[in-house]
FIZANU-997613 format. One record per residue (C-alpha): residue number from 1; residue in three letters; x, y, z. Coordinates in steps of 0.2 Angstrom, whole numbers. Example, Ala and Ser with C-alpha at 12.3 -4.5 7.8 and 13.67 -1.06 7.14 Angstrom:
2
i:1 | aa:ALA | xx:62 | yy:-22 | zz:39
i:2 | aa:SER | xx:68 | yy:-5 | zz:36
This chain:
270
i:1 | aa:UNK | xx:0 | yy:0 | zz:0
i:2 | aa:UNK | xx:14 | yy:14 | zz:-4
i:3 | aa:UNK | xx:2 | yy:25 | zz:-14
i:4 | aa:UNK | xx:-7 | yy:26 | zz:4
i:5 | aa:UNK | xx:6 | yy:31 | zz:16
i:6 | aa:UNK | xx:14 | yy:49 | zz:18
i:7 | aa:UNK | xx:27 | yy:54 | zz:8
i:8 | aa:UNK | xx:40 | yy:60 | zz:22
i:9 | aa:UNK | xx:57 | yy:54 | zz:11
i:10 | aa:UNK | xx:67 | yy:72 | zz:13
i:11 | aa:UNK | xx:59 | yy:78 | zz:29
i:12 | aa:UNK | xx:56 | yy:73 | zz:47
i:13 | aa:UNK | xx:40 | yy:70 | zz:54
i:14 | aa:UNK | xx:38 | yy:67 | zz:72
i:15 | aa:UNK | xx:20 | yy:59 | zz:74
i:16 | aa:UNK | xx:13 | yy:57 | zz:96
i:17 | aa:UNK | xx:5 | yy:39 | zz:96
i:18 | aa:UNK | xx:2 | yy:41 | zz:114
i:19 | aa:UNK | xx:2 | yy:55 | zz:126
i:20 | aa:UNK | xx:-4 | yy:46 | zz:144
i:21 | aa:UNK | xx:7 | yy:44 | zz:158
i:22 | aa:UNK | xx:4 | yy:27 | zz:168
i:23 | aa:UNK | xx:-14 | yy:30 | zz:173
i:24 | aa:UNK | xx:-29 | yy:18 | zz:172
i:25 | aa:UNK | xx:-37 | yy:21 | zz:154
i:26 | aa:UNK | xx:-42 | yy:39 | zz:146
i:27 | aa:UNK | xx:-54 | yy:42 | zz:135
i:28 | aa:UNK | xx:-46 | yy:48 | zz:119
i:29 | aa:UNK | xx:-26 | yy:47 | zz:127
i:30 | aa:UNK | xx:-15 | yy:31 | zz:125
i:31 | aa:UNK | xx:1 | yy:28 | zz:134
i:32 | aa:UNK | xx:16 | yy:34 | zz:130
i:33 | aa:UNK | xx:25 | yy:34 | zz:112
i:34 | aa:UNK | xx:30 | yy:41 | zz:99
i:35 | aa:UNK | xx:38 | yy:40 | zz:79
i:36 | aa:UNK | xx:49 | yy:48 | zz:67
i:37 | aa:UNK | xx:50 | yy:46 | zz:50
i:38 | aa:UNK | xx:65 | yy:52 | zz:40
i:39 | aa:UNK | xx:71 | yy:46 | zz:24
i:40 | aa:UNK | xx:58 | yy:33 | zz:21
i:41 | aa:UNK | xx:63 | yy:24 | zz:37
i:42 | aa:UNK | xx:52 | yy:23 | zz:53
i:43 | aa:UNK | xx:59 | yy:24 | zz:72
i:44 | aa:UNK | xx:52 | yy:23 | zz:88
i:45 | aa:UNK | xx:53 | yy:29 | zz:104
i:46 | aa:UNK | xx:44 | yy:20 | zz:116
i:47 | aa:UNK | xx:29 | yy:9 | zz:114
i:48 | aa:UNK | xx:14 | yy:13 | zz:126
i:49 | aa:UNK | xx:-1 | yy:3 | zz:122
i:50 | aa:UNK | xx:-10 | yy:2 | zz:103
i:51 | aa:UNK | xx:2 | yy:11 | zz:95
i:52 | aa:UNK | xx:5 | yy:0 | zz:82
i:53 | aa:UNK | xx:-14 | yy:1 | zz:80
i:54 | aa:UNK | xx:-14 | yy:21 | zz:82
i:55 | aa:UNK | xx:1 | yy:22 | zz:68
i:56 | aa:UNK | xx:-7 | yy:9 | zz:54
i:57 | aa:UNK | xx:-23 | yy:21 | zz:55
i:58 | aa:UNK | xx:-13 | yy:37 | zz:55
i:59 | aa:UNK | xx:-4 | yy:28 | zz:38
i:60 | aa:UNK | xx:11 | yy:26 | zz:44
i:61 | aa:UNK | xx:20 | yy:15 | zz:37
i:62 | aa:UNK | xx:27 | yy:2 | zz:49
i:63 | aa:UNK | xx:36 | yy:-11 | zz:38
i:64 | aa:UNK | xx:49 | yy:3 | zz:37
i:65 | aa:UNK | xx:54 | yy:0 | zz:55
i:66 | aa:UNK | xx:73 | yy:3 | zz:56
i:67 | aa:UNK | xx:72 | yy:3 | zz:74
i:68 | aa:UNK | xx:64 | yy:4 | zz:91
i:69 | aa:UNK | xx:71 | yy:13 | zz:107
i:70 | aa:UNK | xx:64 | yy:11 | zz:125
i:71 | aa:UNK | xx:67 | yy:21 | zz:137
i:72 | aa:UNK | xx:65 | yy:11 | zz:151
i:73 | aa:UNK | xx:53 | yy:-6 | zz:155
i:74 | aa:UNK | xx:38 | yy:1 | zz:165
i:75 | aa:UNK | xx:21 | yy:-5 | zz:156
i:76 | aa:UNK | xx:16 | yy:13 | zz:149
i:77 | aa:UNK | xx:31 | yy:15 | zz:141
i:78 | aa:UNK | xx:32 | yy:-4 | zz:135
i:79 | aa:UNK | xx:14 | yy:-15 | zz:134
i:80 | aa:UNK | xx:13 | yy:-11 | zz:115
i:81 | aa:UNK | xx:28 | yy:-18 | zz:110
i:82 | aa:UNK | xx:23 | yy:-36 | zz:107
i:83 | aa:UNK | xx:9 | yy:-30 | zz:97
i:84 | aa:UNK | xx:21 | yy:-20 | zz:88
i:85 | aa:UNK | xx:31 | yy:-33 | zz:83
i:86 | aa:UNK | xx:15 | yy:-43 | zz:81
i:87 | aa:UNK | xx:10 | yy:-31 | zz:69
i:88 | aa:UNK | xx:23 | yy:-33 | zz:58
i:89 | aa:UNK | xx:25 | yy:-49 | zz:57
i:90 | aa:UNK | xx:3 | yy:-49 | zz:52
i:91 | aa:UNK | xx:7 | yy:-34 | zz:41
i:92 | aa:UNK | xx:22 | yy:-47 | zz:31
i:93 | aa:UNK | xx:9 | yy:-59 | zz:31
i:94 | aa:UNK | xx:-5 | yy:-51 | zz:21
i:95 | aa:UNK | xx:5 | yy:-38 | zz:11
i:96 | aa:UNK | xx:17 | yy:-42 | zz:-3
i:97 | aa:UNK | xx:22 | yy:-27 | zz:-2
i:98 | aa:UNK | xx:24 | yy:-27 | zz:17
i:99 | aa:UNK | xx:33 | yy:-44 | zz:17
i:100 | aa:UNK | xx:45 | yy:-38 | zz:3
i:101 | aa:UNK | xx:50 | yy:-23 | zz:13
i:102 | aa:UNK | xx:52 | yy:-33 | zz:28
i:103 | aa:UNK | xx:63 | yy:-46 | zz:21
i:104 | aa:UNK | xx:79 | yy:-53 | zz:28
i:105 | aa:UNK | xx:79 | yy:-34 | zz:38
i:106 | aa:UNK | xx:87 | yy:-33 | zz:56
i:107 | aa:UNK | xx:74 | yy:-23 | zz:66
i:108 | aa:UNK | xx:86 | yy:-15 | zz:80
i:109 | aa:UNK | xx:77 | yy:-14 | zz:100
i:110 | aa:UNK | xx:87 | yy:-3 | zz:108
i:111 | aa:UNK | xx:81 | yy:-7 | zz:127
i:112 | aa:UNK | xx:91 | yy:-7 | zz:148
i:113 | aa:UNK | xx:81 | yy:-24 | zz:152
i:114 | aa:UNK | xx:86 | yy:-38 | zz:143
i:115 | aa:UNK | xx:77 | yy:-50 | zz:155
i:116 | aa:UNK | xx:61 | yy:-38 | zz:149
i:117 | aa:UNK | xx:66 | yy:-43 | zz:131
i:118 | aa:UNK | xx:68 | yy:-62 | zz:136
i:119 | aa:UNK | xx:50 | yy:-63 | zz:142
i:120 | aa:UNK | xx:44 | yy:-53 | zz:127
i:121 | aa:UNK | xx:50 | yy:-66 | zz:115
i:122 | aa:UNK | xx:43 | yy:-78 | zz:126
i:123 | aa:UNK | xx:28 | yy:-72 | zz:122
i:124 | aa:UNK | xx:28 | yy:-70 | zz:105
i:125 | aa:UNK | xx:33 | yy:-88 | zz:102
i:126 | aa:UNK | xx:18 | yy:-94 | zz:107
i:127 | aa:UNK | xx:9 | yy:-84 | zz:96
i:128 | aa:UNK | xx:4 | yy:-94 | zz:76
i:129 | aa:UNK | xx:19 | yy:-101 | zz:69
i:130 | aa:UNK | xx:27 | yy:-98 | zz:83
i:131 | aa:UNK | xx:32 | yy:-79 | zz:78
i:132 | aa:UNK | xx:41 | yy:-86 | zz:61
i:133 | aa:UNK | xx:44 | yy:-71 | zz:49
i:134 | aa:UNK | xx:54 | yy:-63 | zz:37
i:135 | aa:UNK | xx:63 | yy:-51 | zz:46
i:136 | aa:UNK | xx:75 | yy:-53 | zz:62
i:137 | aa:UNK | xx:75 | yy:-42 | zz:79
i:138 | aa:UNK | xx:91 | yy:-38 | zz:85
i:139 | aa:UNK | xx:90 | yy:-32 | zz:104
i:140 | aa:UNK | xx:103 | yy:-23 | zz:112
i:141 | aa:UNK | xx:106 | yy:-15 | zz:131
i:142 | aa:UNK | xx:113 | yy:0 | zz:128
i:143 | aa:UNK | xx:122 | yy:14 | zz:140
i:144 | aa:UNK | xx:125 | yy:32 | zz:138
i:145 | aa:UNK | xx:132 | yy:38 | zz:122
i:146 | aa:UNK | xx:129 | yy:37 | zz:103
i:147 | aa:UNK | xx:120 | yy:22 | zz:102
i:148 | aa:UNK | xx:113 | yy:23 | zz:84
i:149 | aa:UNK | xx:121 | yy:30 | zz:69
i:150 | aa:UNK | xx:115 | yy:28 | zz:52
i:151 | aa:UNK | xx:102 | yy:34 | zz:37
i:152 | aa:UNK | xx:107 | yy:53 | zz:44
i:153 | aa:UNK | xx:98 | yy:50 | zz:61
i:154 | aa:UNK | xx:111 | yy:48 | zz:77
i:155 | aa:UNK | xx:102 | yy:42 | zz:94
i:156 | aa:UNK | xx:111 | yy:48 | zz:111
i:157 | aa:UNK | xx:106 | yy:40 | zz:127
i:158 | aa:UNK | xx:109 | yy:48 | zz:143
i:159 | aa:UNK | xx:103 | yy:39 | zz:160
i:160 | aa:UNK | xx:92 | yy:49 | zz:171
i:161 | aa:UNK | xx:87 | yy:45 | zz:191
i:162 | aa:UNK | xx:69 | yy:41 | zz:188
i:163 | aa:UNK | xx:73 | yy:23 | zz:194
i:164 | aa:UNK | xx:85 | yy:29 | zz:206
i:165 | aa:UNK | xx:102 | yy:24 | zz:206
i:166 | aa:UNK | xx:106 | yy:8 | zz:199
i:167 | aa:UNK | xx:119 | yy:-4 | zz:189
i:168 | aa:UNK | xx:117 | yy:-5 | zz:176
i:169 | aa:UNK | xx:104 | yy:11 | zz:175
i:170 | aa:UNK | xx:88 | yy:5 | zz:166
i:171 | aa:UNK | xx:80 | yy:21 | zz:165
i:172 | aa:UNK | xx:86 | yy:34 | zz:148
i:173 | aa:UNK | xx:81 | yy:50 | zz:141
i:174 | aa:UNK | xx:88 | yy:50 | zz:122
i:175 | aa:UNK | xx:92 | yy:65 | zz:109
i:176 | aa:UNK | xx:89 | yy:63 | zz:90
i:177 | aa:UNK | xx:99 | yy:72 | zz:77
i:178 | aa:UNK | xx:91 | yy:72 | zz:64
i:179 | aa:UNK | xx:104 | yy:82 | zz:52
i:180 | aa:UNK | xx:104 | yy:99 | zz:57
i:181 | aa:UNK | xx:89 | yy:97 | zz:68
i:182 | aa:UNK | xx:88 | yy:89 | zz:85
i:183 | aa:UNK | xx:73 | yy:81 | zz:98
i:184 | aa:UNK | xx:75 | yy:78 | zz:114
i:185 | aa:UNK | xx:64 | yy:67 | zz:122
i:186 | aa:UNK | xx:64 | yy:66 | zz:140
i:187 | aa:UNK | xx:57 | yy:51 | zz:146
i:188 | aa:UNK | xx:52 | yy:47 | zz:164
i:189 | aa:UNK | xx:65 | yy:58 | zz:174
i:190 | aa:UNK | xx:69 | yy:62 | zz:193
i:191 | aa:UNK | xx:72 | yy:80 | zz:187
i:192 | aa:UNK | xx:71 | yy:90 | zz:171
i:193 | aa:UNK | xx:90 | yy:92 | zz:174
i:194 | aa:UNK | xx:93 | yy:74 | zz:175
i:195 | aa:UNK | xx:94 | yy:76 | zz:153
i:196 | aa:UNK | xx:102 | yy:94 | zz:153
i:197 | aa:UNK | xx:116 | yy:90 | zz:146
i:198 | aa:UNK | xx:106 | yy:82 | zz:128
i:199 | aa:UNK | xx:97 | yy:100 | zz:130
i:200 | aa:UNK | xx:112 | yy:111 | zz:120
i:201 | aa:UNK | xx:103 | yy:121 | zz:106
i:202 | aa:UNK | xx:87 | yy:108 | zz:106
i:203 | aa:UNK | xx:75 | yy:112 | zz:92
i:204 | aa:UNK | xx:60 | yy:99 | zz:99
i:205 | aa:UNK | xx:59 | yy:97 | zz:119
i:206 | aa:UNK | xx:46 | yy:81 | zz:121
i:207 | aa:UNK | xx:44 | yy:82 | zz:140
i:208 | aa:UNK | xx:34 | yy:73 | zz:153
i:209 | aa:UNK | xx:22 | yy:77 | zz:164
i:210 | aa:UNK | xx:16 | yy:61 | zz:172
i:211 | aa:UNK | xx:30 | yy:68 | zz:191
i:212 | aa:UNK | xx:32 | yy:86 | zz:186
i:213 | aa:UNK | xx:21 | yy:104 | zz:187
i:214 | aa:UNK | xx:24 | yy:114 | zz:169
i:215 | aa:UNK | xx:29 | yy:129 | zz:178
i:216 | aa:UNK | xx:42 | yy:120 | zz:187
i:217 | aa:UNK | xx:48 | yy:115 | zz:168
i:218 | aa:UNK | xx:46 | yy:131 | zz:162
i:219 | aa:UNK | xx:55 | yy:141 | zz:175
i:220 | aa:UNK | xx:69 | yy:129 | zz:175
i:221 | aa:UNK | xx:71 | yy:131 | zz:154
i:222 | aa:UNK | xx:72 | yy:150 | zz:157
i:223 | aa:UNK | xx:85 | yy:149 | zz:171
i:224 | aa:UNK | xx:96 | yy:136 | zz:162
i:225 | aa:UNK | xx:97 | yy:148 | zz:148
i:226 | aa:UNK | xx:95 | yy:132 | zz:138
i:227 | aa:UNK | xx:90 | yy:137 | zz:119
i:228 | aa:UNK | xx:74 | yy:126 | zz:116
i:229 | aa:UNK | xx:67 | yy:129 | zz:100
i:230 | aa:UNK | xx:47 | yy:121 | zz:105
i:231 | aa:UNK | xx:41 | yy:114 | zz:121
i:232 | aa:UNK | xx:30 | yy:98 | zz:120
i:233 | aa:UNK | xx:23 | yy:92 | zz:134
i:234 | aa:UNK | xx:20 | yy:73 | zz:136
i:235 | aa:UNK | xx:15 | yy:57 | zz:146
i:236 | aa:UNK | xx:3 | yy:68 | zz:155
i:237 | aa:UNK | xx:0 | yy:68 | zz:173
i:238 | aa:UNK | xx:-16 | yy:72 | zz:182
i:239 | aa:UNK | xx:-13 | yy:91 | zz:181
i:240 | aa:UNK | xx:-18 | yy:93 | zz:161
i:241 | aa:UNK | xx:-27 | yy:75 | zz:162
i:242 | aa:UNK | xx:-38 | yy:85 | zz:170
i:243 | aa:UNK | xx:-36 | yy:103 | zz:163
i:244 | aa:UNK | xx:-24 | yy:105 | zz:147
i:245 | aa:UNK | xx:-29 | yy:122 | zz:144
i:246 | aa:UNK | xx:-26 | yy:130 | zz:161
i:247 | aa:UNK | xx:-11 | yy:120 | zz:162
i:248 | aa:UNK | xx:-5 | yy:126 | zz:144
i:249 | aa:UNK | xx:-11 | yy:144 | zz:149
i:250 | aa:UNK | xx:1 | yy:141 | zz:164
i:251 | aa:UNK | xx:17 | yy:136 | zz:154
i:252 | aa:UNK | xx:12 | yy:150 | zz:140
i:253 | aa:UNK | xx:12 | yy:163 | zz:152
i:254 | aa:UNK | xx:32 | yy:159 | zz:156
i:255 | aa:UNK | xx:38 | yy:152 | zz:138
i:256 | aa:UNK | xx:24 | yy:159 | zz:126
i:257 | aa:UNK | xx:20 | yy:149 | zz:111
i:258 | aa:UNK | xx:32 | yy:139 | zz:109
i:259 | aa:UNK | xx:21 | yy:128 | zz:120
i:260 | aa:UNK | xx:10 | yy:115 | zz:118
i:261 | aa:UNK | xx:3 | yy:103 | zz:124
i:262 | aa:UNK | xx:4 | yy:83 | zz:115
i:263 | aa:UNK | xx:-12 | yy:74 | zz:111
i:264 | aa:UNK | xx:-15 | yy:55 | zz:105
i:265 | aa:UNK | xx:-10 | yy:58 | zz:84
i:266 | aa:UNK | xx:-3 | yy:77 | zz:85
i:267 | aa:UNK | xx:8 | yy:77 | zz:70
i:268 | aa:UNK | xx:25 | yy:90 | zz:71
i:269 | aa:UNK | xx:38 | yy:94 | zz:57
i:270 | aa:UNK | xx:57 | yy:97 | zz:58
């Protein structure tokens, strides 16, 4: 289905698949992840529930997977990645086009648990055929520094304390150059400052809200002096689960419009 899916082979296209933080279910709001395509190639960044299913209706085109990064193993950052590898593999199945895509391709998961990614493809084996398909997954634990490079995207990971203090860590935020152009995505932190130093000249700040007040984010940006060129807030907490637009009010006040505030499909440019 080519003639179906965007057309995003020169530009970057960040696309919100799920903007909840850990809560029970929200109407409209799923949790956390997100994709970028660049140069007809797909990457993730975390997989909160349904996001496969969110991306396939948005026309995404998920047999161009190059490669999945999580940022760390709790469930609303993780419980849709079996279906998304599920996915896949039904997408090869039904597809021509998607099985020829998907052919003898190594799909990289980039995760700081491989215990999690033992019982993951435990679970898929015992799914029909046993999870046979045309494509291989390659999983890596991964550590701070350039852990991707390749297609004109480079992924850096940097450990933050929202699990505490551990070895190895298993909780990440990760920055994306994406030539010129960069996104930080925060993940679950301790502290906006547990990912300052991927903040240098950031032209997309994905940030969440699921521990932290926006004015505290906001305030902290203007006294770091850290040159963020949009604010995107993310994996909501109950604050804008409850009120986005007094919270967005709140953060506009501080940082103007360079704010907003992510919802399930929001669709951004690079």
């Amino acid at each position: 289905m080519p003639g179906d899916v965007r057309d995003n082979t020169e530009k970057a296209v960040v696309t919100l698949l799920g903007s909840c933080s850990g809560t029970e279910p929200m109407p409209g709001r799923h949790h956390t992840s997100f994709t970028i395509e660049y140069r007809g190639r797909l990457y993730w960044f975390d997989a909160g529930e349904c996001c496969s299913y969110t991306a396939h209706l948005n026309r995404i085109n998920l047999p161009a997977t190059e490669a999945i990064f999580i940022s760390h193993t709790h469930m609303d950052h993780i419980g849709g990645l079996p279906n998304l590898l599920w996915t896949l593999r039904k997408l090869s199945s039904v597809s021509p086009d998607a099985f020829c895509s998907l052919e003898d391709r190594s799909i990289k998961v980039f995760i700081p648990d491989l215990e999690v990614w033992d019982g993951i493809v435990k679970l898929l084996s015992g799914t029909e055929g046993g999870f046979h398909c045309p494509f291989k997954l390659h999983a890596k634990r991964y550590g701070d520094g350039l852990i991707y490079e390749g297609n004109g995207i480079n992924v850096f990971a940097l450990h933050n304390r929202h699990l505490g203090d551990s070895s190895p860590f298993k909780s990440y935020s990760f920055r994306a150059e994406i030539g010129a152009r960069s996104v930080v995505y925060s993940g679950d932190v301790r502290h906006i400052e547990d990912c300052e130093p991927l903040l240098d000249d950031c032209d997309m700040l994905l940030m969440e809200t699921g521990h932290h007040e926006v004015e505290d984010v906001c305030n902290w940006l203007v006294k770091s002096g850290k040159r963020i060129g949009r604010l995107i807030f993310v994996h909501h907490g109950r604050a804008i689960l409850d009120a986005p637009g007094r919270e967005l009010r709140k953060a506009r006040k501080i940082l103007g419009d360079k704010v907003a505030i992510a919802g399930d499909g929001m669709v951004l440019h690079l």
